[in-house]
HTML snippet that shows the backbone in 3Dmol.js (N, CA, C, O; Angstrom):
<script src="https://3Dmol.org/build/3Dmol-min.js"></script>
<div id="view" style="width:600px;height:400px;position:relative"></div>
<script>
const pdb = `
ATOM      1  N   UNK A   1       0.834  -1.181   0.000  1.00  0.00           N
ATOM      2  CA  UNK A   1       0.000   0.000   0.000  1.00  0.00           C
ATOM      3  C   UNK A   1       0.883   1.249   0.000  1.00  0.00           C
ATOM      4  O   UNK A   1       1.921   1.374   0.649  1.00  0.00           O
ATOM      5  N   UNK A   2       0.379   2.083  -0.745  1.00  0.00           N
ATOM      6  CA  UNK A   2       1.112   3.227  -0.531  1.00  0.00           C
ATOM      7  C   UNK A   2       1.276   4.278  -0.057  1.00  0.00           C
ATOM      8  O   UNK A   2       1.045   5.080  -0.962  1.00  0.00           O
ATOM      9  N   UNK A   3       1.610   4.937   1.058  1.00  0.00           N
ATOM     10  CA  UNK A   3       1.326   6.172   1.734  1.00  0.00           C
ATOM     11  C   UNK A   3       2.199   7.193   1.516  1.00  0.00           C
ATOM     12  O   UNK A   3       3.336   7.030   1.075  1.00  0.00           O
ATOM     13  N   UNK A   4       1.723   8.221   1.802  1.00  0.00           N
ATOM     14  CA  UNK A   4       2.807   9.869   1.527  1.00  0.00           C
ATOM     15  C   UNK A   4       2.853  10.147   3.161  1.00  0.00           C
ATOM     16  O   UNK A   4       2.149   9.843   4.124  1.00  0.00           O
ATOM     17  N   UNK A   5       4.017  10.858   2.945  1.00  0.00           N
ATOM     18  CA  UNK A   5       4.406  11.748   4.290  1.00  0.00           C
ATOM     19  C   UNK A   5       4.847  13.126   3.904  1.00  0.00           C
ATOM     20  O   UNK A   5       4.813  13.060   2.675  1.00  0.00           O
ATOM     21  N   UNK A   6       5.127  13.988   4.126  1.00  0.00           N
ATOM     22  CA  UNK A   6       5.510  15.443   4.222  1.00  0.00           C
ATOM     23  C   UNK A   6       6.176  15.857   5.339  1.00  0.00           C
ATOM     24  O   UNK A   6       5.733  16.376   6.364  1.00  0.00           O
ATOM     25  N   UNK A   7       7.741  15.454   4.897  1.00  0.00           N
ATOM     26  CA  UNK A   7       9.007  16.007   6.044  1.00  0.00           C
ATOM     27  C   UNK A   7       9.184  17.608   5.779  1.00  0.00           C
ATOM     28  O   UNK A   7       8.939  18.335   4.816  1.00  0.00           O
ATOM     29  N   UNK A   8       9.846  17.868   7.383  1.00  0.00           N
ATOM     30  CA  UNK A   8      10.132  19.106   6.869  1.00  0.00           C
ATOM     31  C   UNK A   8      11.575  18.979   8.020  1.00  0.00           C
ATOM     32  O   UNK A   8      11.600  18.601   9.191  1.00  0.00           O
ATOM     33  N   UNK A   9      12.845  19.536   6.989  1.00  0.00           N
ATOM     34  CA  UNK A   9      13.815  18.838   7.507  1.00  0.00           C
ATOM     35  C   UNK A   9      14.785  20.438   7.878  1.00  0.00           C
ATOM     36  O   UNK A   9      15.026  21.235   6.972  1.00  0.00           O
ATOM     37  N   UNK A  10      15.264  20.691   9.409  1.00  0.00           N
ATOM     38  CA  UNK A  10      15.903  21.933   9.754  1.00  0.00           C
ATOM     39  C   UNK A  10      17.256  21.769   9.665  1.00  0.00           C
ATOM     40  O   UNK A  10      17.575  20.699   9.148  1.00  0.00           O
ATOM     41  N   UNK A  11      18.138  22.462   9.992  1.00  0.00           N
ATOM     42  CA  UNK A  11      19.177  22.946  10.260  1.00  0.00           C
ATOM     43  C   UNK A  11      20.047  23.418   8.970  1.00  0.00           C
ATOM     44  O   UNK A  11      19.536  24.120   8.098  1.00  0.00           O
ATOM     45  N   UNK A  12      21.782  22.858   8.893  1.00  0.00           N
ATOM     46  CA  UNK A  12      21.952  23.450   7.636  1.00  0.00           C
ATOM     47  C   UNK A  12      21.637  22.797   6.052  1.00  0.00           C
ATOM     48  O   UNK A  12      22.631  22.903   5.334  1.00  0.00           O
ATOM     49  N   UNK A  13      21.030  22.463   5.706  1.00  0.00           N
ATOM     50  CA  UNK A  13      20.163  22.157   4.698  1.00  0.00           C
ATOM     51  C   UNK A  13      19.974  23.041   3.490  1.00  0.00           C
ATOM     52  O   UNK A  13      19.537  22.404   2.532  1.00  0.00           O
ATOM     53  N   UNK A  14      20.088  23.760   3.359  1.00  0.00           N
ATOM     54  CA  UNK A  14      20.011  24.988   2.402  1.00  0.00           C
ATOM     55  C   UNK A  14      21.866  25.270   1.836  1.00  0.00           C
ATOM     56  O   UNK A  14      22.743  25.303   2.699  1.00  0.00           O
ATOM     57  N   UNK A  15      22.151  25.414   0.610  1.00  0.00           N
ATOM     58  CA  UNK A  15      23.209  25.897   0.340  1.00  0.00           C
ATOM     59  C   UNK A  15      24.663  24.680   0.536  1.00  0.00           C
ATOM     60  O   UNK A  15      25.788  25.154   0.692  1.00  0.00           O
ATOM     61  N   UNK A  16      24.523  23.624   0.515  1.00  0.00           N
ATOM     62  CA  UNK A  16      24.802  22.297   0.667  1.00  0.00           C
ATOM     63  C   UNK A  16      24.352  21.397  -0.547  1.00  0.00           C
ATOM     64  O   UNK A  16      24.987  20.366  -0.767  1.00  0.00           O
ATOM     65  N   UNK A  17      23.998  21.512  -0.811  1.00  0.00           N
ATOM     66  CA  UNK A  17      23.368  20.229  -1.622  1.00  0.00           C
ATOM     67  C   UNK A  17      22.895  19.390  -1.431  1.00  0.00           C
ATOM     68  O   UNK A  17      23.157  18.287  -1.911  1.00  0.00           O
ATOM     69  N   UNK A  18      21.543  19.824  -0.209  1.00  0.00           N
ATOM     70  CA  UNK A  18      20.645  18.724   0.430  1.00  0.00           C
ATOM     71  C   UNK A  18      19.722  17.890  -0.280  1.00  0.00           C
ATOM     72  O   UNK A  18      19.338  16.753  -0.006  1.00  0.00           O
ATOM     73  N   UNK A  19      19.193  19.252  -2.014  1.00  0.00           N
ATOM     74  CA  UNK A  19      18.331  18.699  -2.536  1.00  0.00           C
ATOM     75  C   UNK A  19      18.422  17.434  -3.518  1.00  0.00           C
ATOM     76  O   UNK A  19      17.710  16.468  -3.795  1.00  0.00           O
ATOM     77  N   UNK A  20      19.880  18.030  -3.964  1.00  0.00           N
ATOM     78  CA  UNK A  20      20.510  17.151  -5.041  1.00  0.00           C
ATOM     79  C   UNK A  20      20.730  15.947  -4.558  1.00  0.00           C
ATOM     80  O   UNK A  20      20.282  15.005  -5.212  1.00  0.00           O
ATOM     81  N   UNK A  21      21.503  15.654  -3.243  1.00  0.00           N
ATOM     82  CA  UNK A  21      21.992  14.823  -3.106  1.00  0.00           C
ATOM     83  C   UNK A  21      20.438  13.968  -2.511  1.00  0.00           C
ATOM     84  O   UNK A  21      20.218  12.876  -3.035  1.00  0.00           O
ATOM     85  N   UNK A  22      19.631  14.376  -1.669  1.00  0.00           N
ATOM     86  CA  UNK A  22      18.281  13.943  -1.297  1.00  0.00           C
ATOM     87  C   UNK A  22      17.295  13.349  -2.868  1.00  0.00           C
ATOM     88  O   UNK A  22      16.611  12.331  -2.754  1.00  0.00           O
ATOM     89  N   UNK A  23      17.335  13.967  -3.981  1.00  0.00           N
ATOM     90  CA  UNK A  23      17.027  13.356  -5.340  1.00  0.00           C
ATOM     91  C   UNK A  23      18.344  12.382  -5.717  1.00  0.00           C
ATOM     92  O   UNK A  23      17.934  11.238  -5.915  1.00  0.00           O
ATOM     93  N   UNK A  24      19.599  12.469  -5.854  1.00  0.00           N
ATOM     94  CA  UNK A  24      19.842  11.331  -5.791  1.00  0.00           C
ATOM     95  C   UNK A  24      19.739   9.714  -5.158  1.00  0.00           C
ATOM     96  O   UNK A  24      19.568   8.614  -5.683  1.00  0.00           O
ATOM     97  N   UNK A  25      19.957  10.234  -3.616  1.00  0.00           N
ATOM     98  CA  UNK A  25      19.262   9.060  -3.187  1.00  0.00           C
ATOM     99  C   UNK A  25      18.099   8.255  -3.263  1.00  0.00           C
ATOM    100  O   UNK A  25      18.079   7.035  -3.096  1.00  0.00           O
ATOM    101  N   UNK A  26      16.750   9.271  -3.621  1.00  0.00           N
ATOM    102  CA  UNK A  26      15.695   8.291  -3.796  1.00  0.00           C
ATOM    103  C   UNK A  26      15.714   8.013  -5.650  1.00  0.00           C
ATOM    104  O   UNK A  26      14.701   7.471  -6.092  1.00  0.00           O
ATOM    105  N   UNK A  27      16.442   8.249  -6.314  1.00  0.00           N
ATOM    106  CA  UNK A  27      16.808   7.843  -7.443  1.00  0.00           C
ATOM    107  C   UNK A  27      16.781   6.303  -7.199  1.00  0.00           C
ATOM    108  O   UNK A  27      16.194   5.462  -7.881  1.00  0.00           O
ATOM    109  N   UNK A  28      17.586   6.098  -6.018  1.00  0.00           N
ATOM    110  CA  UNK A  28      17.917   4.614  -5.824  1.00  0.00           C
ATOM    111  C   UNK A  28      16.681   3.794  -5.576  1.00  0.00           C
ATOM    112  O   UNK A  28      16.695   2.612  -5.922  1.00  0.00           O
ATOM    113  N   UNK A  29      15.419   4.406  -4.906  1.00  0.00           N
ATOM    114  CA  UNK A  29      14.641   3.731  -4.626  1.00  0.00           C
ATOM    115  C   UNK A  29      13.430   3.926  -5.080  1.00  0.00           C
ATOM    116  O   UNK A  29      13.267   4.749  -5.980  1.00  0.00           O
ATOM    117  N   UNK A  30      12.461   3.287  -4.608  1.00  0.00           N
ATOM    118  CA  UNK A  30      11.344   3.330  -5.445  1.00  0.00           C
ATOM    119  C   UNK A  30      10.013   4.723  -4.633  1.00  0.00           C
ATOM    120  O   UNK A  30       8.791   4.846  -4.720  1.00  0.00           O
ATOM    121  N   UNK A  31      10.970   5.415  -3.998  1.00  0.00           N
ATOM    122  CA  UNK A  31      10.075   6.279  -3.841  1.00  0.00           C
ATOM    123  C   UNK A  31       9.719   7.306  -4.859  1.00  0.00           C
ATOM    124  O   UNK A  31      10.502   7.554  -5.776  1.00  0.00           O
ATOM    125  N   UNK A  32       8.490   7.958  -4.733  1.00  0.00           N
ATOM    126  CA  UNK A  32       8.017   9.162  -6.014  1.00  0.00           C
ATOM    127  C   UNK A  32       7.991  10.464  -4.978  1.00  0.00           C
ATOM    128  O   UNK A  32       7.986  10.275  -3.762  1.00  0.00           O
ATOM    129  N   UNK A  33       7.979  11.479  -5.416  1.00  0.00           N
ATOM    130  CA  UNK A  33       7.440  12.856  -5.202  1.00  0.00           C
ATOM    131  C   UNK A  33       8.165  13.670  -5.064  1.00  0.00           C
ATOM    132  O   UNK A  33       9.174  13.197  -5.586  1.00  0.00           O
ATOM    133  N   UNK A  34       8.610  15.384  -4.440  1.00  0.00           N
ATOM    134  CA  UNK A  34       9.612  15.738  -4.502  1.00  0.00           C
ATOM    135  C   UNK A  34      10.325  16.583  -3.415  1.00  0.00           C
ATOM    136  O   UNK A  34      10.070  16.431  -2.220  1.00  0.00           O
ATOM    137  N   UNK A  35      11.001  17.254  -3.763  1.00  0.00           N
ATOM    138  CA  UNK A  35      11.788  17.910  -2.417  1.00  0.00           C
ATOM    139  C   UNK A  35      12.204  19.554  -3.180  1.00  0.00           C
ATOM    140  O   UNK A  35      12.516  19.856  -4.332  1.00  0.00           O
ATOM    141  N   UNK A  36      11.988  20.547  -1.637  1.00  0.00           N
ATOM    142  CA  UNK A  36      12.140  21.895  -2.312  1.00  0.00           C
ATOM    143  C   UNK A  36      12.443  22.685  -1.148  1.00  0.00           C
ATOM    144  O   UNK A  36      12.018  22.390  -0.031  1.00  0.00           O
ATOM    145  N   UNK A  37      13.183  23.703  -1.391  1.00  0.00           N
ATOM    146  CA  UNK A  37      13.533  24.997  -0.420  1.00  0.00           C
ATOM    147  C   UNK A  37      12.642  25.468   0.184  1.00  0.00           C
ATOM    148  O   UNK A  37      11.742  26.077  -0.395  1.00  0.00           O
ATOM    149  N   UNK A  38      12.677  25.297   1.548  1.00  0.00           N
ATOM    150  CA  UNK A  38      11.094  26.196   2.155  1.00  0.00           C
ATOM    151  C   UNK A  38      11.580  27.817   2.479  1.00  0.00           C
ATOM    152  O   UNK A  38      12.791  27.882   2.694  1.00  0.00           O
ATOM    153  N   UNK A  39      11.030  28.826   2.535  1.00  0.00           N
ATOM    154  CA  UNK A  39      11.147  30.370   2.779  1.00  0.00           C
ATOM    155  C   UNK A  39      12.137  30.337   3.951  1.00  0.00           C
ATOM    156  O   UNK A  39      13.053  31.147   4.097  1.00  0.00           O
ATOM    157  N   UNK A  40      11.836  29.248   4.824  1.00  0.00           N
ATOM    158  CA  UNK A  40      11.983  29.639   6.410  1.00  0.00           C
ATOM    159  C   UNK A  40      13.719  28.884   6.205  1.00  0.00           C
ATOM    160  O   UNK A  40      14.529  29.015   7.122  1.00  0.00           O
ATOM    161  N   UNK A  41      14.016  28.281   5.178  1.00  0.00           N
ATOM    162  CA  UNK A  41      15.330  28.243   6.000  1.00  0.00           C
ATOM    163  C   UNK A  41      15.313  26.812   5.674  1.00  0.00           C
ATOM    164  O   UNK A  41      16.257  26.244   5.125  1.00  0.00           O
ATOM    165  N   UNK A  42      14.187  26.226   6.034  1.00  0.00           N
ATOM    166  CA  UNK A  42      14.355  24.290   5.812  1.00  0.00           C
ATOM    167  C   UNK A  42      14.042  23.597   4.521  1.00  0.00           C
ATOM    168  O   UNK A  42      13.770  24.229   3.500  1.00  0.00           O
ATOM    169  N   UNK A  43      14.069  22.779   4.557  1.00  0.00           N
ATOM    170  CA  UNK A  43      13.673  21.696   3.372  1.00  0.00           C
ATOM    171  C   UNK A  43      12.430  21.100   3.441  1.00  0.00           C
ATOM    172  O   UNK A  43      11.965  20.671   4.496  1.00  0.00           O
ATOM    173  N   UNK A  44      11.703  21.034   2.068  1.00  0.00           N
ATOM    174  CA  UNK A  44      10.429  20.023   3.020  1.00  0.00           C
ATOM    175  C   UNK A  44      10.443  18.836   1.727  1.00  0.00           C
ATOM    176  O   UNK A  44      10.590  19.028   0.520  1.00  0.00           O
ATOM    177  N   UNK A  45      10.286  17.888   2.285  1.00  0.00           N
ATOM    178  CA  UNK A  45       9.981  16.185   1.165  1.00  0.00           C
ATOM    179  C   UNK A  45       8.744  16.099   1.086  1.00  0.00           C
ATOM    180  O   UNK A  45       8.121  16.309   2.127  1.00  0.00           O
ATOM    181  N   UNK A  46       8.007  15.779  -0.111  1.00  0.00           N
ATOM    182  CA  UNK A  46       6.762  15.272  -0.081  1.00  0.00           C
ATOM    183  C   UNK A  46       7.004  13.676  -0.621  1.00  0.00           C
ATOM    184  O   UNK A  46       7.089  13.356  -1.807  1.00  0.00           O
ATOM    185  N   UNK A  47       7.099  12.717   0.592  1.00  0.00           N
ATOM    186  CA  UNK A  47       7.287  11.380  -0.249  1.00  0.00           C
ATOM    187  C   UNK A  47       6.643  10.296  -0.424  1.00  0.00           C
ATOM    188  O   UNK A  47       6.112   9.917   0.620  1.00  0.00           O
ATOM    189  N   UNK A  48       6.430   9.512  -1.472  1.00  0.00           N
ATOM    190  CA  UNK A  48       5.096   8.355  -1.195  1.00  0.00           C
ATOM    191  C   UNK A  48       6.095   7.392  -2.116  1.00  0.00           C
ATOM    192  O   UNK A  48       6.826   7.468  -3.103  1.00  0.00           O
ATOM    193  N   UNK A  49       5.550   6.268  -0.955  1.00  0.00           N
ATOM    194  CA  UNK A  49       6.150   5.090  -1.435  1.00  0.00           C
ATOM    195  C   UNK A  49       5.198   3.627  -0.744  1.00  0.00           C
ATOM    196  O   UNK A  49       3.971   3.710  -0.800  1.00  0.00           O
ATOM    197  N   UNK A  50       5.970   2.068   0.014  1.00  0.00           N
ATOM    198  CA  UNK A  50       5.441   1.798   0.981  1.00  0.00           C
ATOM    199  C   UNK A  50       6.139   2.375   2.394  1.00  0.00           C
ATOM    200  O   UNK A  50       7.053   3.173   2.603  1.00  0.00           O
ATOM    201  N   UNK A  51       5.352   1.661   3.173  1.00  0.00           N
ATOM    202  CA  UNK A  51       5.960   1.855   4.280  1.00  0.00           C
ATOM    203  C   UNK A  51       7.320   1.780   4.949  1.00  0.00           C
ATOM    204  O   UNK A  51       7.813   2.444   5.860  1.00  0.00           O
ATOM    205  N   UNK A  52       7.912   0.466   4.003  1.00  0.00           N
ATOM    206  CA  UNK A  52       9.245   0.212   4.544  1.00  0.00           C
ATOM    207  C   UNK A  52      10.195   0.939   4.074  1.00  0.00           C
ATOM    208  O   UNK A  52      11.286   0.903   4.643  1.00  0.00           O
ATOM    209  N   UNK A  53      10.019   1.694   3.024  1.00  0.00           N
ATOM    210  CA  UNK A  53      10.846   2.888   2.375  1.00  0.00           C
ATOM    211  C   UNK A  53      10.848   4.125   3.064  1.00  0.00           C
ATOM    212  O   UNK A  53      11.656   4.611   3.856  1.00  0.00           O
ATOM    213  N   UNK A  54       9.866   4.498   2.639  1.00  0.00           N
ATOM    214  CA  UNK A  54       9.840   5.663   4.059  1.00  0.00           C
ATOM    215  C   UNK A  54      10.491   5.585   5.291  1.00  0.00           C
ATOM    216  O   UNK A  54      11.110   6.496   5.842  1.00  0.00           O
ATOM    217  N   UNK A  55      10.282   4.217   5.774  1.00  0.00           N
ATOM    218  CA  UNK A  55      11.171   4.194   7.178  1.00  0.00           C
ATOM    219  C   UNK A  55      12.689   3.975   7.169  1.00  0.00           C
ATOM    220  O   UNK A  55      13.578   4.064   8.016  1.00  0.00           O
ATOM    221  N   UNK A  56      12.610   3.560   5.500  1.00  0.00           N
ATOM    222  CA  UNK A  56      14.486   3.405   5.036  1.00  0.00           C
ATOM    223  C   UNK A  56      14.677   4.986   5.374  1.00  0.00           C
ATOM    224  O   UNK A  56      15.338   5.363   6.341  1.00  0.00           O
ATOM    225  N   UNK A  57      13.824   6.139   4.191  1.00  0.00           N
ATOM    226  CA  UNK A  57      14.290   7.284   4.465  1.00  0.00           C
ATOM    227  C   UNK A  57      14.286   7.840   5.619  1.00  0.00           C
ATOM    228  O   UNK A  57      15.283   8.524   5.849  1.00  0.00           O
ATOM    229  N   UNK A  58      13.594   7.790   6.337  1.00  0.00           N
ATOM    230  CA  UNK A  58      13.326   8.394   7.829  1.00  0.00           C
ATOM    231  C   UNK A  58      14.563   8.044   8.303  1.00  0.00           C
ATOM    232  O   UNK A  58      15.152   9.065   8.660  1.00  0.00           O
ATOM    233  N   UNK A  59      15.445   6.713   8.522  1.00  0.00           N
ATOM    234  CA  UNK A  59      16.692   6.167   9.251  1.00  0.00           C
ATOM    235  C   UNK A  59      17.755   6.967   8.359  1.00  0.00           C
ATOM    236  O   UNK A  59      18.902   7.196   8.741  1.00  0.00           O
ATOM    237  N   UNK A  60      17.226   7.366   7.118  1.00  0.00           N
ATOM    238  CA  UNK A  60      18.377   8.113   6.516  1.00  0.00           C
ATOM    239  C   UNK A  60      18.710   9.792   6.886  1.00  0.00           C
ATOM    240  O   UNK A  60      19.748  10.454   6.902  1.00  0.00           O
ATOM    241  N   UNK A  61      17.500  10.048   7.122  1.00  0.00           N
ATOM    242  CA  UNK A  61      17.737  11.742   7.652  1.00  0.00           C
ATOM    243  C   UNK A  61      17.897  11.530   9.489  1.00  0.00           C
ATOM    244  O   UNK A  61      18.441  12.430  10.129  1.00  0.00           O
ATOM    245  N   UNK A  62      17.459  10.488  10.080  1.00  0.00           N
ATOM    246  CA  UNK A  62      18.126  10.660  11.567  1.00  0.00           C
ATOM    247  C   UNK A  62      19.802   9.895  11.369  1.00  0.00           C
ATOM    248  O   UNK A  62      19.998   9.304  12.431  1.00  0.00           O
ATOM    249  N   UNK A  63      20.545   9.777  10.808  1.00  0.00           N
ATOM    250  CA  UNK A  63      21.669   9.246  10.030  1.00  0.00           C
ATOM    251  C   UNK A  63      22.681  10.648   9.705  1.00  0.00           C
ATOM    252  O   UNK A  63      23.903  10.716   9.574  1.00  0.00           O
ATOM    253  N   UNK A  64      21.470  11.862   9.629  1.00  0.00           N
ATOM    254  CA  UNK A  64      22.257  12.733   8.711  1.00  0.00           C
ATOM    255  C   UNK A  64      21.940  13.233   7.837  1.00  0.00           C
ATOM    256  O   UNK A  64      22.055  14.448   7.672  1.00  0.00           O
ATOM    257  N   UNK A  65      21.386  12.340   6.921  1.00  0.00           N
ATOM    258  CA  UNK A  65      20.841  12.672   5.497  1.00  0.00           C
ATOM    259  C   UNK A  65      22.244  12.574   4.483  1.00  0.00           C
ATOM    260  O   UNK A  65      23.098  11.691   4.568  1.00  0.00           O
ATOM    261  N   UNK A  66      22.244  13.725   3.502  1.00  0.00           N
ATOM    262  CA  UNK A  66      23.697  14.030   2.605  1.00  0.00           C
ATOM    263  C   UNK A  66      24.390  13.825   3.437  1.00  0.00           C
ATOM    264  O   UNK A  66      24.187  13.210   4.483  1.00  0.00           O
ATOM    265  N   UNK A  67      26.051  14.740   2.744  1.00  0.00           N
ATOM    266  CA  UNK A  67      26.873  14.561   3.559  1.00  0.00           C
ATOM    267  C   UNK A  67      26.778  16.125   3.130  1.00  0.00           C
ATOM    268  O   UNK A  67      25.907  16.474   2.333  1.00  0.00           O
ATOM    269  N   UNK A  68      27.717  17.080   3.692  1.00  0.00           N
ATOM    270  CA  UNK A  68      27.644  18.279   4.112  1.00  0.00           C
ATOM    271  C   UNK A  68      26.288  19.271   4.519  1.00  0.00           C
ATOM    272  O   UNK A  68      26.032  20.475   4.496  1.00  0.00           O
ATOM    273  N   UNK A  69      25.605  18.029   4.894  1.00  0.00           N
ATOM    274  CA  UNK A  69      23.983  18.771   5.376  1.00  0.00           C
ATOM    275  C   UNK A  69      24.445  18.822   7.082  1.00  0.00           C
ATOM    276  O   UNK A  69      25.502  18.353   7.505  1.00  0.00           O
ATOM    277  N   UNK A  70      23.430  19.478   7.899  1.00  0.00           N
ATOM    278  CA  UNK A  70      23.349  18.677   9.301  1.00  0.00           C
ATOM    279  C   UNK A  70      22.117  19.211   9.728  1.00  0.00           C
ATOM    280  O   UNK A  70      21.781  20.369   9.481  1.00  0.00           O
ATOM    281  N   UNK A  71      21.681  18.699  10.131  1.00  0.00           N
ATOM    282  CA  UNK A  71      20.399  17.749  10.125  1.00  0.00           C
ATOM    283  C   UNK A  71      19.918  18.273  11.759  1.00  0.00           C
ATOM    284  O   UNK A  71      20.201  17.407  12.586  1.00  0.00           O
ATOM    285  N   UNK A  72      19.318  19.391  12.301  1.00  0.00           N
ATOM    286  CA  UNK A  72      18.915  19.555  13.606  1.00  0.00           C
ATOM    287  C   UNK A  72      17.712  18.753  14.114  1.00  0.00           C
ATOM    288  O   UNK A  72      17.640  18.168  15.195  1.00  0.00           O
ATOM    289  N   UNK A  73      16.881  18.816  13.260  1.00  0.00           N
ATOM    290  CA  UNK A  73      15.517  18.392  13.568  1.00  0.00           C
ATOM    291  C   UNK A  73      14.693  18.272  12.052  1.00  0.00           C
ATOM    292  O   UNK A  73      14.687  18.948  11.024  1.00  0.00           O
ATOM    293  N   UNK A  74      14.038  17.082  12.494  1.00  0.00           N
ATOM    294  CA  UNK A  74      12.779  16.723  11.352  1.00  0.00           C
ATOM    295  C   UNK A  74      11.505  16.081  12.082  1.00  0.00           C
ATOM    296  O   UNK A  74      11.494  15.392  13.103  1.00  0.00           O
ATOM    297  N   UNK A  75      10.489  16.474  11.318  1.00  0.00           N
ATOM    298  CA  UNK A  75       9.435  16.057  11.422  1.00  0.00           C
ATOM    299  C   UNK A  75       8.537  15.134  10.017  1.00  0.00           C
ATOM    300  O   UNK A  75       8.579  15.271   8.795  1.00  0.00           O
ATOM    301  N   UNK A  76       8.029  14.510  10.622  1.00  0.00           N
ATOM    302  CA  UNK A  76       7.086  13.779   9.522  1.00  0.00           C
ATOM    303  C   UNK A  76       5.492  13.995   9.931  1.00  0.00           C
ATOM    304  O   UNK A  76       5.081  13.996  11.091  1.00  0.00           O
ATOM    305  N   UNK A  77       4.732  14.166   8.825  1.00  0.00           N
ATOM    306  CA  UNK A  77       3.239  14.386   9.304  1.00  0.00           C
ATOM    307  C   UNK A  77       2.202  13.308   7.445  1.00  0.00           C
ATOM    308  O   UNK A  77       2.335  13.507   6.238  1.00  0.00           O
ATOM    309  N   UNK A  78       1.555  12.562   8.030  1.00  0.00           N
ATOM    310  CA  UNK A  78       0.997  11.994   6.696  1.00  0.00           C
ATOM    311  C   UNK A  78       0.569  12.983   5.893  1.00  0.00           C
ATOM    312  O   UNK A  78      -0.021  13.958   6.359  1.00  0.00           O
ATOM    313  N   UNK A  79       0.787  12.859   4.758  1.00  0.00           N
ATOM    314  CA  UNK A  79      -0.245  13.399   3.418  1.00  0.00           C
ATOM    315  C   UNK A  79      -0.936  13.079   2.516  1.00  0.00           C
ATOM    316  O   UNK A  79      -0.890  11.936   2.061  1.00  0.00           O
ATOM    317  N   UNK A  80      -1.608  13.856   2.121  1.00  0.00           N
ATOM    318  CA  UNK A  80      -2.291  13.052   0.610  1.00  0.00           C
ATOM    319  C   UNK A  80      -1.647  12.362  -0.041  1.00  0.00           C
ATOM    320  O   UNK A  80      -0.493  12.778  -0.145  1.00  0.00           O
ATOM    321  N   UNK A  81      -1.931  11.089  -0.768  1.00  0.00           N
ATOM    322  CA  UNK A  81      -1.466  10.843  -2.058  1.00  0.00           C
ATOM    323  C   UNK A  81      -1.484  11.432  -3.542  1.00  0.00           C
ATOM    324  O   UNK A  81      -2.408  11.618  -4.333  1.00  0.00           O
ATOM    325  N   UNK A  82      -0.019  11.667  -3.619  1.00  0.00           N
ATOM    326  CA  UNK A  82      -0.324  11.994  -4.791  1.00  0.00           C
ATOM    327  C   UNK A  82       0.347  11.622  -6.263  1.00  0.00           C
ATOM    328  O   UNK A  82       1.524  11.903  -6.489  1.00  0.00           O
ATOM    329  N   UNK A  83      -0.277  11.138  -6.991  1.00  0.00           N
ATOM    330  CA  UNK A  83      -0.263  10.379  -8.277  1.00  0.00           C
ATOM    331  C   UNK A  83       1.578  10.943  -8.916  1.00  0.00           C
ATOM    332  O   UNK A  83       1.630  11.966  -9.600  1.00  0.00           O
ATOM    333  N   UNK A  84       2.761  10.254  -8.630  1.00  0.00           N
ATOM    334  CA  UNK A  84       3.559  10.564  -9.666  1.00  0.00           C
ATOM    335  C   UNK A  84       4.262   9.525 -10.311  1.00  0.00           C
ATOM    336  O   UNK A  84       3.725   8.454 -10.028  1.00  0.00           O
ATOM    337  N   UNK A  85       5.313   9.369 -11.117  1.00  0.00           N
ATOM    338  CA  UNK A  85       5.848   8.657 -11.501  1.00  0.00           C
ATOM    339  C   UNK A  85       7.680   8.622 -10.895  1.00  0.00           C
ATOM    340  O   UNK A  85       8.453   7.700 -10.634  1.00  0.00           O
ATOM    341  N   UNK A  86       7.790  10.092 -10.869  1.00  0.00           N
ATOM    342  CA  UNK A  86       9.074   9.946 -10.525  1.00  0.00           C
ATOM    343  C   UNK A  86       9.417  11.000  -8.746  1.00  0.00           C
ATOM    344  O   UNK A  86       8.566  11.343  -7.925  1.00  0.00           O
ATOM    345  N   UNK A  87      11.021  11.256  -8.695  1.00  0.00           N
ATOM    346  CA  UNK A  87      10.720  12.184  -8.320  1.00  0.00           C
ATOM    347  C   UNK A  87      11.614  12.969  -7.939  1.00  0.00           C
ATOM    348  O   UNK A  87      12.693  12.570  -7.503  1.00  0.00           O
ATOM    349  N   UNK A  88      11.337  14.035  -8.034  1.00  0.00           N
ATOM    350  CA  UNK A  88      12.442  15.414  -8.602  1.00  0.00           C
ATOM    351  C   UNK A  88      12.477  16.498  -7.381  1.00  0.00           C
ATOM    352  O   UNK A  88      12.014  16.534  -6.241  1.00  0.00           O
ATOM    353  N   UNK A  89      13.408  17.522  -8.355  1.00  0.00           N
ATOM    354  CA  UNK A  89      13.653  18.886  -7.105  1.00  0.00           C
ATOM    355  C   UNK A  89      12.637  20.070  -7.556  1.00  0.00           C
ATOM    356  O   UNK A  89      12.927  20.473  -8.683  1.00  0.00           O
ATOM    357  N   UNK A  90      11.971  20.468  -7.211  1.00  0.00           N
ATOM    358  CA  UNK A  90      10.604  21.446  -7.511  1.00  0.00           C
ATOM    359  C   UNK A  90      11.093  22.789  -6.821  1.00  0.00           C
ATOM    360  O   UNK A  90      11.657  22.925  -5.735  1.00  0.00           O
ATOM    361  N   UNK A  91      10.684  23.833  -7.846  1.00  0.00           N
ATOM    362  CA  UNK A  91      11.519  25.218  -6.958  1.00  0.00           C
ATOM    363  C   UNK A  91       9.995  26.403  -7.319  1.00  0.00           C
ATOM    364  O   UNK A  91       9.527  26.807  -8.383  1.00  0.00           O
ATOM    365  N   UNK A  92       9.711  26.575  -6.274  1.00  0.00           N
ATOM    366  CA  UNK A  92       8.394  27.213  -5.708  1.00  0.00           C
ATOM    367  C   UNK A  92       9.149  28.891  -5.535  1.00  0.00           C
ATOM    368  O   UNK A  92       8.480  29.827  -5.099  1.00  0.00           O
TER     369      UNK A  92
END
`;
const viewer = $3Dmol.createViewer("view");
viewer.addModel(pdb, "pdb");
viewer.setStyle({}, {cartoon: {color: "spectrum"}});
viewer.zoomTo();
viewer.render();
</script>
C-alpha cells in the first residue's frame, strides 16, 4: 500500500546540496514525489512510497541525510497521495 508523508527537515540544509543529493538518493529507490527549499530556511519532502521505504528514508535523515547537510531536527506528518511517476527537485 502506498502512503505519503511530508518532512520538513531543519538545520543546515540549504546551500549544501541537500536537494541534489536527497534526489539522488531516492533515485535509488522506489520512492516518487519531490523535495524543495522552504522560505523559512528548511527543506520540506513530499514522499510516497510503501511503508518500509519511508522508514528506510526516515533512518536516513536521523543518520544525517547528505553529507555536508546537518540535520537539527525533522518532522514527519501523513499526506495526501499523490499520483507521480518519478521524483524530482521542484523550486516554488
Amino acid at each position: 500500500m502506498t502512503v505519503g508523508r511530508e518532512y520538513i527537515i531543519q538545520g543546515r540544509v540549504q546551500g549544501v546540496g541537500f536537494r541534489f543529493h536527497t534526489y539522488q538518493w531516492m533515485q535509488k529507490k522506489t520512492i516518487t514525489g519531490y523535495v524543495w527549499n522552504r522560505e523559512d530556511g528548511s527543506v520540506g519532502i513530499k514522499a510516497f512510497g510503501n511503508e518500509l521505504d519511508l522508514q528506510n528514508l526516515e533512518r536516513w535523515l536521523e543518520a544525517g541525510g547528505p553529507i555536508g547537510s546537518k540535520i537539527t531536527f525533522w518532522s514527519a506528518t501523513p499526506c495526501q497521495y499523490e499520483q507521480m511517476t518519478n521524483f524530482s527537485i521542484r523550486h516554488f
